[in-house]
VEXDREN-2710 file (C-alpha; in Angstrom, 1 decimal):
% VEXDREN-2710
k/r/px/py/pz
1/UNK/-31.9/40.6/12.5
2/UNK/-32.0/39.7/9.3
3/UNK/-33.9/42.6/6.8
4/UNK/-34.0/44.2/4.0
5/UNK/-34.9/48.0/3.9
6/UNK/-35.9/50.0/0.7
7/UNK/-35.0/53.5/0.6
8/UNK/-35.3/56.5/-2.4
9/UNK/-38.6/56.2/-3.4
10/UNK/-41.1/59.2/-4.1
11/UNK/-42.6/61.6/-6.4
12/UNK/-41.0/61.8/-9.8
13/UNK/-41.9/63.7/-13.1
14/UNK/-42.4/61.9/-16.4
15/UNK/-38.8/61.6/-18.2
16/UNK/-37.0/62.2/-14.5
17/UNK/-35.2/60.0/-12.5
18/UNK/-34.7/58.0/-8.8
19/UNK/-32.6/56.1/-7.5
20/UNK/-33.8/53.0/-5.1
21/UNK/-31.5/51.9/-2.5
22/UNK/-31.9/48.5/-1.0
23/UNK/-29.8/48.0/2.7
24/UNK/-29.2/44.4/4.0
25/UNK/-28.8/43.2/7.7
26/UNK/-28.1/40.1/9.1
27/UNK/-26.6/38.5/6.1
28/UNK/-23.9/39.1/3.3
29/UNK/-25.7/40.5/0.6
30/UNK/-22.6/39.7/-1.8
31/UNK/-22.9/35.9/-1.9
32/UNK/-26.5/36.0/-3.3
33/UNK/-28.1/37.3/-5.9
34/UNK/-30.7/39.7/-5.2
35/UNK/-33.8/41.3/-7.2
36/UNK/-36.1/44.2/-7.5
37/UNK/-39.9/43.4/-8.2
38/UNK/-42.7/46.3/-8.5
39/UNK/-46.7/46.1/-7.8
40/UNK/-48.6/48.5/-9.2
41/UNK/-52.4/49.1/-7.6
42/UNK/-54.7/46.2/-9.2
43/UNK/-52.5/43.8/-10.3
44/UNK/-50.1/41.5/-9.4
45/UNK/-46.2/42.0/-8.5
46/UNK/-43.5/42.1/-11.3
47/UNK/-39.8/41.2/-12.1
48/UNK/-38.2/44.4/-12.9
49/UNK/-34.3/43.7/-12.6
50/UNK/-31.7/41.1/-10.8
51/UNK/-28.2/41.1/-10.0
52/UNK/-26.4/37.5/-9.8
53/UNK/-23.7/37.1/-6.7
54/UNK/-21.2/37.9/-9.4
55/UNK/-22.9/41.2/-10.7
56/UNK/-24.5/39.2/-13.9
57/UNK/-27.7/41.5/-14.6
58/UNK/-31.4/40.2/-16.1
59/UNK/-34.4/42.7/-16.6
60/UNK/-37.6/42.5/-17.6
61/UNK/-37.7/43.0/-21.2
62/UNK/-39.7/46.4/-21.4
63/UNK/-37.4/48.1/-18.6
64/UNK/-34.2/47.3/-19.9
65/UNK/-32.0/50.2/-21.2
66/UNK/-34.1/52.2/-18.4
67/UNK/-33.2/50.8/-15.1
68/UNK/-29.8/49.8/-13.9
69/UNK/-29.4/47.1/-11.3
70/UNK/-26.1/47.3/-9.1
71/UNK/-24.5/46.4/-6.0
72/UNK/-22.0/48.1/-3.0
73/UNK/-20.6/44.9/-1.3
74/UNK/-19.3/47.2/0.6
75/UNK/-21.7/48.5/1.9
76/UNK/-24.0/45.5/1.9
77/UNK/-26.6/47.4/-0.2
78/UNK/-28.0/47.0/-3.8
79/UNK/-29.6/50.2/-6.3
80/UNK/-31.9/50.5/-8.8
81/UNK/-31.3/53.4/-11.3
82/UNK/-34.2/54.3/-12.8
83/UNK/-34.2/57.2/-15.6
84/UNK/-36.5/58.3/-18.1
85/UNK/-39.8/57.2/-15.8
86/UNK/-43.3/57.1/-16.9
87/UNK/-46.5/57.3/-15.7
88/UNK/-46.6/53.2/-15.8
89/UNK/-43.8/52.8/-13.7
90/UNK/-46.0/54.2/-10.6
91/UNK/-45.8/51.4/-8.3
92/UNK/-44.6/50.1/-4.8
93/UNK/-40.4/48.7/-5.3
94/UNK/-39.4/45.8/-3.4
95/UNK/-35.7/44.4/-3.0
96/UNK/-35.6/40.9/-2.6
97/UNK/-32.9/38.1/-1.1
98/UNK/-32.5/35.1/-3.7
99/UNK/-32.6/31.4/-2.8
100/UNK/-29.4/31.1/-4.9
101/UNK/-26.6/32.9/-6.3
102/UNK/-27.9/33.6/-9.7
103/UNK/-30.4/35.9/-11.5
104/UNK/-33.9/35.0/-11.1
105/UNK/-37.1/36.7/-12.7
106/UNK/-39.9/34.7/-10.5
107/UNK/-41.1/35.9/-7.2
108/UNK/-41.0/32.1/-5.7
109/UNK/-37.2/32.4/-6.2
110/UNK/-37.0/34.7/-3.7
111/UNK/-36.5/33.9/0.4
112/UNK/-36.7/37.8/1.9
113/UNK/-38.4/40.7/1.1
114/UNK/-38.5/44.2/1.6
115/UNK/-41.0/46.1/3.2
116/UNK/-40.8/48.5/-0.2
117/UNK/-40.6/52.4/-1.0
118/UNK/-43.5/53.7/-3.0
119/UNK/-42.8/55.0/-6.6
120/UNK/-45.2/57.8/-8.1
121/UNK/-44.4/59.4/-11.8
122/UNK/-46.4/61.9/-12.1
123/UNK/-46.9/65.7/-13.2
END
């Protein structure tokens, strides 16, 4: 069956850090590039970070030097490393399987998705 499945998500404080995992199934995760996207309540769903088949990175502008995109061939699994969180940053985190093999920062890019791990930074 080919999946995606979003782990690591959860309660966080302001300034703290998580770390999303993202495990694939049915495919080999290493000859595509892959993304992470985030939707926040009330509006619509965002390019945070992507990772090209040859480990190439793009990030959304205002997240960059924040978040770290990376990925276990391995292990068949791509992370997001997310320190210094803020409040913003609440929202629900979905990995998603490119249509290619190289970074892409729109949605329609994408072929699979994630079911997604909610993010909350709160105190």
């Amino acid at each position: 069956q080919v999946q995606l499945v979003e782990s690591g998500g959860g309660l966080a404080q302001p300034g703290g850090s998580l770390r999303l995992s993202c495990a694939a199934s049915g495919f080999t995760l290493s000859a595509t590039a892959m993304g992470w996207f985030r939707q926040a309540p009330g509006k619509e769903r965002e390019f945070v970070a992507s990772i090209s088949w040859g480990s190439d990175t793009d990030y959304a502008p205002s997240l960059k030097g924040r978040f770290t995109i990376s990925r276990d061939n391995a292990k068949n699994t791509v992370h997001l490393q997310m320190n210094n969180l803020k409040p913003e940053d609440t929202a629900l985190y979905y990995c998603a399987k490119s249509r290619g093999m190289l970074t892409a920062a729109v949605p329609e890019k994408y072929e699979l998705w994630g079911q997604g791990t909610q993010v909350t930074v709160s105190s």
